[in-house]
N, C-alpha and C positions, 0 to 999 in steps of 0.2 A: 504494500500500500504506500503509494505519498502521504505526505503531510504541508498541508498548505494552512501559512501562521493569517490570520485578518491585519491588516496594518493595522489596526488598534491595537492589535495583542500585544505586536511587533511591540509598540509605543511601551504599554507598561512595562513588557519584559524587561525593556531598558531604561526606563524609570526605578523598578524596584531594584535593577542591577547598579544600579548608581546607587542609591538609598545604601543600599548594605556596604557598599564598596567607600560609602561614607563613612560607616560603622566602625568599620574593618578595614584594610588590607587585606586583598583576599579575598572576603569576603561574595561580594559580588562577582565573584569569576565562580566562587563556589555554587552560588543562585544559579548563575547560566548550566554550569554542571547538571544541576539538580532538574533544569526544566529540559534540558539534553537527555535527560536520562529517563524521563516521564514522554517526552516527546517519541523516544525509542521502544516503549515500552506499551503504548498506544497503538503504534504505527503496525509492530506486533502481532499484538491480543487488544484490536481495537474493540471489543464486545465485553470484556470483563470488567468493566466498571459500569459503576452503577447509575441507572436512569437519573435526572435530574425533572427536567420540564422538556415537557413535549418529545425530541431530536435528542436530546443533548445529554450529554454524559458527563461524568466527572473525573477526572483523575487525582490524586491529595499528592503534591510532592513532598517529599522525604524533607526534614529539616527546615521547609519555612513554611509559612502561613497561607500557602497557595496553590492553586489549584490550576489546572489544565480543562477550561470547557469544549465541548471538541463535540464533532456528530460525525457518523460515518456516509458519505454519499460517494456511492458504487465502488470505487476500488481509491476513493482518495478520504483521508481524514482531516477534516474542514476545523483549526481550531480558533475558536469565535475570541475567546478573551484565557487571558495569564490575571486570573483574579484574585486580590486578597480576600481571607475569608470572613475580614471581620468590614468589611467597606460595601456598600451596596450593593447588596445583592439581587442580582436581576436586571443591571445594566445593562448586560451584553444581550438582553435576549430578542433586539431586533438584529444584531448580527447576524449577516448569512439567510436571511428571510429574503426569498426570491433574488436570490444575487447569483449570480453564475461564476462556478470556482472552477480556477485558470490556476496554471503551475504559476 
């Protein structure tokens, strides 16, 4: 399967990766790590994570407070937002609504 990120998602990833990399040293290299490694682990076993609303799944990354929302459409896995879990939730969920996903 692909995996195609939403330019929004793109956005946080690199927002929260700066955040930690604020934190830390480190830090935020470790974040991209962690959604690299949820990203690969999706792309995978894109079906074993659990329903969310409507399409949409969740993945919980190891180590920080966020999540991988993602849906599977035909042979590519569409990931809508890189969400924190405690920030509004339900943002992303016009993401990807009749939008045609291109590599």
């Amino acid at each position: 399967m692909k995996v195609v990120i939403d330019e929004a998602a793109q956005h946080e990833m690199q927002e929260a990766a700066l955040f930690y990399e604020n934190c830390r040293e480190g830090l935020g290299l470790e974040f991209l790590n962690a959604v690299d490694f949820g990203l690969n682990q999706v792309r995978l076993h894109p079906n074993t994570w659990r329903k969310l609303k409507g399409r949409f799944r969740r993945y919980l990354l190891n180590r920080f407070p966020y999540a991988l929302i993602y849906t599977i459409e035909d042979d590519t896995v569409y990931v809508a937002a890189i969400m924190h879990l405690k920030r509004k939730p339900g943002y992303w969920w016009d993401r990807g609504k009749d939008k045609e996903i291109k590599d």
